[in-house]
C-alpha positions, -999 to 999 in steps of 0.1 A, spaced: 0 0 0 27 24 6 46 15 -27 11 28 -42 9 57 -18 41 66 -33 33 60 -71 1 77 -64 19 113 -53 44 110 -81 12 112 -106 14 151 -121 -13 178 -112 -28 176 -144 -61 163 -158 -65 127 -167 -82 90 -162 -69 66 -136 -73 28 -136 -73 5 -111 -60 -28 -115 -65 -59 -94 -42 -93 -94 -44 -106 -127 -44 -70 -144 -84 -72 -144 -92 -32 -144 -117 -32 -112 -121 12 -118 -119 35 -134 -121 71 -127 -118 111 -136 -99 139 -119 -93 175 -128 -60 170 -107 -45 136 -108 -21 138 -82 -48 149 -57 -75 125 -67 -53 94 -70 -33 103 -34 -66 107 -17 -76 69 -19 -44 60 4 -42 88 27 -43 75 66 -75 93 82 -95 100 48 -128 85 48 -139 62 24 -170 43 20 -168 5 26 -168 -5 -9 -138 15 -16 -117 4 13 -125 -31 -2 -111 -20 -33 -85 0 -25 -72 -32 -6 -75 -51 -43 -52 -24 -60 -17 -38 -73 -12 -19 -103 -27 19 -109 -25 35 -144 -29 71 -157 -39 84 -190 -32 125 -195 -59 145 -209 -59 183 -221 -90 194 -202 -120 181 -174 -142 173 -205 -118 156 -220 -113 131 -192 -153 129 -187 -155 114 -223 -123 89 -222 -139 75 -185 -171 74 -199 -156 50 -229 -130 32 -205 -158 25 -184 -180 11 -215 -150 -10 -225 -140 -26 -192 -172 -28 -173 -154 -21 -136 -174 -40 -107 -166 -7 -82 -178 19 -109 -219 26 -116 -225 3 -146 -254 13 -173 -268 -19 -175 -262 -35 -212 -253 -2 -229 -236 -26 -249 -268 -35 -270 -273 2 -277 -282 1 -313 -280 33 -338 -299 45 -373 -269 50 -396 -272 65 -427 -246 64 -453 -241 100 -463 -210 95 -485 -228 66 -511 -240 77 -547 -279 65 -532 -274 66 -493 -283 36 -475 -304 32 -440 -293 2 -418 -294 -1 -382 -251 -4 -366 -243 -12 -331 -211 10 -331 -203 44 -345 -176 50 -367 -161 82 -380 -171 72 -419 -189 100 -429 -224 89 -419 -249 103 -402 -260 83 -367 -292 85 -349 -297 70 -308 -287 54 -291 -317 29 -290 -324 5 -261 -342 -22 -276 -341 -45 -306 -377 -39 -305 -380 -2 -308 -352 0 -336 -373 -24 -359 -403 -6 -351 -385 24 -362 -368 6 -393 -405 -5 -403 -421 30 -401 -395 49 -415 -394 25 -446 -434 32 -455 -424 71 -452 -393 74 -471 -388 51 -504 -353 49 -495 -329 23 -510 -328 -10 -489 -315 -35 -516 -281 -46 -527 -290 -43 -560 -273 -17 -587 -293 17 -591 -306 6 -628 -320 -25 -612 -355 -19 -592 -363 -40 -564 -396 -55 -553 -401 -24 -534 -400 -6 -559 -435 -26 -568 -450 -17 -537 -441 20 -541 -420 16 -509 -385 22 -534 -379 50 -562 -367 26 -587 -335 49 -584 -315 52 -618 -286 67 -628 -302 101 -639 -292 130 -623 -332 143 -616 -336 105 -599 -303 109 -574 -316 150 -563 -352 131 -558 -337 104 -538 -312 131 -515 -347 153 -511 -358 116 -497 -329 112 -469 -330 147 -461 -369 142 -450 -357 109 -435 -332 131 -412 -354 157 -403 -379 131 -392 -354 114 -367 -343 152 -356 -377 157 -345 -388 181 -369 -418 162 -381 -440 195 -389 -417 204 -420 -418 170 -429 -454 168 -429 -456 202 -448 -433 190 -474 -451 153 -480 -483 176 -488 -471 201 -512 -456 171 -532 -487 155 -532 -507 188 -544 -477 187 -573 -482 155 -583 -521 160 -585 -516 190 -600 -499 176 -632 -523 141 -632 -495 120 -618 -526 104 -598 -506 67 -587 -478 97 -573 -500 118 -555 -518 88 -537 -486 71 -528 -478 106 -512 -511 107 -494 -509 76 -480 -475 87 -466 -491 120 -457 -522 101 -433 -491 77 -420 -475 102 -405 -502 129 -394 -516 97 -377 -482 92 -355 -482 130 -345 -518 127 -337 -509 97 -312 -480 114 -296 -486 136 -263 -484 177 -266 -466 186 -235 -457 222 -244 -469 249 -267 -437 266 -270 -422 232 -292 -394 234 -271 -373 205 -271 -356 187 -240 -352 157 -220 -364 151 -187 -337 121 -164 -356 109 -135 -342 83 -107 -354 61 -88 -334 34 -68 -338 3 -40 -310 -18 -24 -282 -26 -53 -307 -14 -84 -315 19 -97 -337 27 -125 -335 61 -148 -364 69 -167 -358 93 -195 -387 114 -213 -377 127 -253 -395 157 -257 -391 171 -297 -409 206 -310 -430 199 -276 -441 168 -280 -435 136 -260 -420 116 -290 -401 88 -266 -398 67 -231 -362 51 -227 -358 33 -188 -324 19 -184 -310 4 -153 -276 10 -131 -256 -15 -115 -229 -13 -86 -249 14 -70 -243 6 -33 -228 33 -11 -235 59 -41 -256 90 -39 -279 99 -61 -261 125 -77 -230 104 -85 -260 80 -102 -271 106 -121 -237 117 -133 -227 82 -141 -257 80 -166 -251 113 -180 -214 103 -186 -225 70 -198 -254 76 -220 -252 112 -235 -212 106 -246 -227 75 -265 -257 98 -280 -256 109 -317 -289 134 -316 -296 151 -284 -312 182 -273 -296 213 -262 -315 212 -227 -315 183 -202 -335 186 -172 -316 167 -143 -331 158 -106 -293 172 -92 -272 201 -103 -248 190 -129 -218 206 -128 -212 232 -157 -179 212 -173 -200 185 -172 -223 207 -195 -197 221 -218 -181 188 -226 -212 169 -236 -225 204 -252 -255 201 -235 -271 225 -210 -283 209 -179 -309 223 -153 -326 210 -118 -367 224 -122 -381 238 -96 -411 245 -106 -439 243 -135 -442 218 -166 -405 206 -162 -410 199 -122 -444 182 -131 -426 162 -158 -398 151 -135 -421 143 -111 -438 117 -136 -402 104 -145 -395 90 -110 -431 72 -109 -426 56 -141 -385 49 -128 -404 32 -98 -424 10 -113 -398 3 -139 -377 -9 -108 -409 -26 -92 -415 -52 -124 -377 -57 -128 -379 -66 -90 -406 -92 -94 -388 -102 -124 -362 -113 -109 -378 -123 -75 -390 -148 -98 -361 -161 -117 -344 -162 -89 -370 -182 -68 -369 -205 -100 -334 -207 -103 -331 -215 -61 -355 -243 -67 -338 -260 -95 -300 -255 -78 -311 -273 -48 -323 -304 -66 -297 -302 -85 -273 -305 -58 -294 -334 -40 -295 -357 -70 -253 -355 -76 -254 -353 -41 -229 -319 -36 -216 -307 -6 -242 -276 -6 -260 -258 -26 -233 -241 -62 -223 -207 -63 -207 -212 -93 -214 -233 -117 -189 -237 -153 -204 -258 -186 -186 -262 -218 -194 -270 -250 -174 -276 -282 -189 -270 -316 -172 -283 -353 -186 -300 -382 -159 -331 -392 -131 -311 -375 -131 -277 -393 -131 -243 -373 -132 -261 -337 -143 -242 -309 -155 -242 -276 -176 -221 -253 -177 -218 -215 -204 -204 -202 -213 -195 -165 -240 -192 -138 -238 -178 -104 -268 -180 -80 -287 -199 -105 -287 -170 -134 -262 -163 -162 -236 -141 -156 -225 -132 -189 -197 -107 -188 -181 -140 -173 -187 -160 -209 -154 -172 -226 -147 -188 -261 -119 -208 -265 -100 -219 -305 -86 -253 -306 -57 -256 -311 -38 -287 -308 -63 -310 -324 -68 -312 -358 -92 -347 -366 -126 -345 -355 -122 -356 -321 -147 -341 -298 -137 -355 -264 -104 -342 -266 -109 -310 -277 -131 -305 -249 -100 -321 -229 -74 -295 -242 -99 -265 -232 -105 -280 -200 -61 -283 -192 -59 -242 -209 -89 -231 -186 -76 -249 -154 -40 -240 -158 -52 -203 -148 -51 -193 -114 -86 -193 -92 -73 -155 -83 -67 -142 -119 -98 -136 -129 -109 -169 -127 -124 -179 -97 -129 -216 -95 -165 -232 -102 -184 -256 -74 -198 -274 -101 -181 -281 -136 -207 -296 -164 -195 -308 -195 -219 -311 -226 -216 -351 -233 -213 -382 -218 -196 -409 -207 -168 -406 -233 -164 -370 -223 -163 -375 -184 -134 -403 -187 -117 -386 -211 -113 -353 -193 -106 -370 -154 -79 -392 -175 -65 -360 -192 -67 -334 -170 -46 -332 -140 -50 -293 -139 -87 -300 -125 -86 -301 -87 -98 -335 -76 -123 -324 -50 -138 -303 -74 -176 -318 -85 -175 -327 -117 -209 -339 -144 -218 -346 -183 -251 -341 -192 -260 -365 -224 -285 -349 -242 -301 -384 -259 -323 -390 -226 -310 -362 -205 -289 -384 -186 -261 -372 -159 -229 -390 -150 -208 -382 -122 -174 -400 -114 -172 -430 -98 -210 -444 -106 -213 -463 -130 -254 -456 -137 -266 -420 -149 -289 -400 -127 -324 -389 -140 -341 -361 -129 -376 -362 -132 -396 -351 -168 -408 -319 -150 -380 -311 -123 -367 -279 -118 -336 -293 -114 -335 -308 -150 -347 -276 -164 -322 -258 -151 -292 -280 -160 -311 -280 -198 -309 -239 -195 -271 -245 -188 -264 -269 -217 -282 -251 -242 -267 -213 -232 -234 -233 -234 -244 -250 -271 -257 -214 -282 -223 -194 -274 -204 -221 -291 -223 -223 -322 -227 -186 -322 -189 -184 -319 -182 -213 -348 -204 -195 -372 -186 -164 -374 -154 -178 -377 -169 -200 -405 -181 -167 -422 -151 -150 -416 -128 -178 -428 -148 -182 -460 -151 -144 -467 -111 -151 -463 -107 -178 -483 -127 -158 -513 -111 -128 -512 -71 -150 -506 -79 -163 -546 -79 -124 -559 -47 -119 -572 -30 -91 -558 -49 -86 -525 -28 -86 -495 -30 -94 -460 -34 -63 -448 -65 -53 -476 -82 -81 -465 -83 -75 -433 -90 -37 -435 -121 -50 -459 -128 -78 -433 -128 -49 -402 -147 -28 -425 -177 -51 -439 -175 -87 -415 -187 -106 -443 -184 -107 -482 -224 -98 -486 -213 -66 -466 -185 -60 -486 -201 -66 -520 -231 -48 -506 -206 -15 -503 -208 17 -521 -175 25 -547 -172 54 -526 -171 36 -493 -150 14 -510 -121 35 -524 -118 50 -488 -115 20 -472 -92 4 -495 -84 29 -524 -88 37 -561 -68 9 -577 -79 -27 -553 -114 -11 -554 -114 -16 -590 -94 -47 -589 -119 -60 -560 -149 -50 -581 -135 -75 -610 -140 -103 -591 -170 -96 -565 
């Protein structure tokens, strides 16, 4: 502690990001200081209070880095991504940010494309969200297509698509009046997902009046239909203000380890969206540090936010000018009222996600205890380890390892494993060699030692891996699950258990098994694609290792590449292999 004392008071007075690391070099913080030296010193100081959390953590530090920044926003936005990127256990956590998925639309093509991203790039493109659901972005994806006839086909700009039958595509060709009507077609896109839906509307009906106006009836009603679409949306969202001001409104609400944040969209004074989001690693925390971590965490990820934000805390003012955003605690009036609403919709948020998981869990309690009766464990698992190993006739083997704690999957804990010593299709001993890799780790690194460890098999696989693998330690319980008649083998019995048809115990080992067979096979499948996008692109003469892999980071698979614009193309990989790529794809 001292040796870090010392480290820590050696750090310069200057702005930055400092991470904690823990045995193993897993980063367990991450955090932002105007004055590293000061921040940083202040964690080991005798006499300096500290909640309990942190003197836990503080005792798990064996390694501190900095990273130098030019300015307080500066060092907001890098912790906000460090945080994103590691996932700390001691810092506030926005639950499965992760998932955030964003409208991007391809500004730099000839005919821009729509699609829906999970990461922003600087490429040129225009990005809208972040959303929170699958569900809302499809929904989105669905009602935008019957307003905008914008391009959603691979297919060349002579070629029309089906759409293009249902009046849901312009046909676009390759005359200049086609590409100004298509760009007049995004721009109305953008303006929708801004939030200014009035000029949108305006604009739909004096097109419509044009094409009625010189008898290009099948025009105009396509138009109107589009017209009565969307005057039928902004007839079902609620006015909140006459002014058409536009803000959002962040309301908390919290209980024991969970908080909820409830966050009302208002555009051109209309409620136009409800986004709830939950924090994690809250204990110990105020409400304003829960309300700073969101900000942080979900406005640095945002591609189109208002200039207002109405908080339930002050936010302080660098906070402000590094997110560009304006933040304000109501006191009174349609903002207070509105903020008010926010924390009963955070509360019941929190209240169903609470009987949620009351329920999982009471589920999950249920099917670990009989569980452990029928192999007959020493108590109840914590932790429980499965793997699974996934090839067709030895090509592209894999393994996943997938883990449960308490009964419920802990994901961030997941891990996919290449084979890589056998090359025949030999199940039982690839599952072997993952087995001696995984074990050879330390339980302290990171990798904290299961109370149960399933494999996804048999017989074959049990002997095979207490044969093969020393590295497992022999106390350690140990069973295959055969899927054929959901049989279990432990060592040392010669006869499988059965659970019963409708056990909870049987259900939840068949939860395990087929998390575990879903990772894997997720896993193979894109390194199948991958290798076959490879393989195609290895017989172009005059491609090189470093092009392929630039198109391979670029477009994952040779559908997205073949799907890409020439512009996107030639600045990605250049003039000259765009043209020789475009020879042979």
């Amino acid at each position: 502690m001292a040796k870090l004392h010392l480290l820590a008071k050696s750090l310069p007075r200057r702005p930055g990001v400092y991470i904690f690391h823990s045995l193993g070099d897993l980063v367990i913080y991450v955090g932002k200081a105007n004055n590293l030296r000061a921040r940083v010193s202040s964690y080991f100081q005798l006499g300096h209070q500290l909640a309990a959390d942190k003197q836990i953590m503080v005792g798990q530090i064996k390694r501190i880095e900095h990273i130098l920044v030019r300015s307080e926003t500066e060092a907001l936005l890098l912790e906000s991504t460090l945080i994103k990127k590691y996932r700390p256990k001691y810092n506030i956590l926005l639950k499965d940010d992760k998932f955030f998925q964003y409208i991007r639309i391809a500004l730099h093509e000839p005919f821009p494309s729509v699609t829906t991203v999970r990461k922003v790039t600087l490429d040129g493109s225009r990005y809208f969200g972040p959303y929170t659901s699958g569900l809302a972005v499809r929904q989105t994806m669905r009602l935008l297509k019957r307003l905008f006839p914008y391009k959603s086909c691979p297919n060349p700009p002579a070629v029309p698509c089906f759409d293009y039958q249902l009046g849901r595509c312009l046909g676009h060709s390759t005359s200049p009046n086609s590409r100004v009507e298509y760009h007049q077609v995004v721009t109305r896109l953008i303006d929708f997902l801004d939030g200014h839906t009035g000029s949108v509307l305006r604009d739909l009906k004096q097109h419509m009046r044009q094409a009625a106006q010189q008898r290009d009836f099948e025009r105009a009603a396509l138009l109107r239909d589009r017209w009565r679409a969307l005057e039928h949306i902004l007839e079902q969202q609620t006015v909140i203000s006459v002014r058409r001001e536009s803000f959002d409104i962040i309301s908390v609400a919290r209980r024991e380890h969970l908080a909820a944040v409830n966050l009302f969209q208002v555009r051109s004074g209309k409620l136009v969206q409800r986004d709830q989001f939950l924090l994690q690693h809250i204990a110990r925390h105020h409400d304003a540090e829960l309300v700073m971590a969101f900000i942080g965490q979900y406005y640095s990820q945002s591609t189109s936010h208002p200039r207002q934000v109405y908080a339930p805390v002050q936010v302080p003012l660098a906070i402000g000018n590094g997110l560009q955003i304006k933040f304000s605690r109501p006191q009174r009036g349609l903002k207070r009222k509105l903020l008010m609403l926010g924390n009963e919709n955070a509360e019941d948020y929190l209240q169903r996600e609470f009987s949620q998981r009351m329920s999982e869990s009471s589920r999950a309690r249920q099917g670990l205890e009989e569980l452990a009766a029928a192999l007959k464990l020493p108590g109840i698992p914590r932790r429980i380890e499965m793997y699974d190993v996934s090839n067709i006739q030895g090509k592209f083997p894999v393994a996943s390892m997938v883990v449960f704690e308490q009964g419920l999957p802990k994901k961030n804990a997941y891990r996919k494993f290449n084979v890589k010593t056998i090359k025949q299709s030999d199940d039982v001993h690839m599952l072997a060699e993952v087995l001696r890799r995984r074990f050879q780790r330390k339980s302290d690194a990171g990798w904290p030692w299961p109370d149960l460890l399933l494999l996804d098999g048999g017989k074959p696989q049990l002997n095979t891996v207490l044969t093969n693998v020393s590295e497992i330690p022999r106390d350690m319980p140990i069973a295959a699950l055969a899927k054929r008649e959901e049989e279990i083998f432990i060592p040392e019995k010669s006869n499988p258990v059965h659970l019963a048809k409708d056990s909870a115990g049987l259900h939840f080992i068949q939860q395990i098994r087929d998390e575990a067979h879903r990772f894997a096979i997720g896993f193979y499948r894109r390194k199948h694609r991958q290798a076959t996008t490879r393989s195609m692109l290895d017989e172009i003469p005059g491609l090189g290792p470093t092009i392929k892999k630039k198109l391979l980071n670029k477009f994952g698979t040779l559908r997205g590449i073949r799907q890409a614009g020439d512009d996107e193309l030639r600045q990605t990989i250049g003039e000259q292999k765009t043209a020789l790529l475009k020879q042979y794809i």
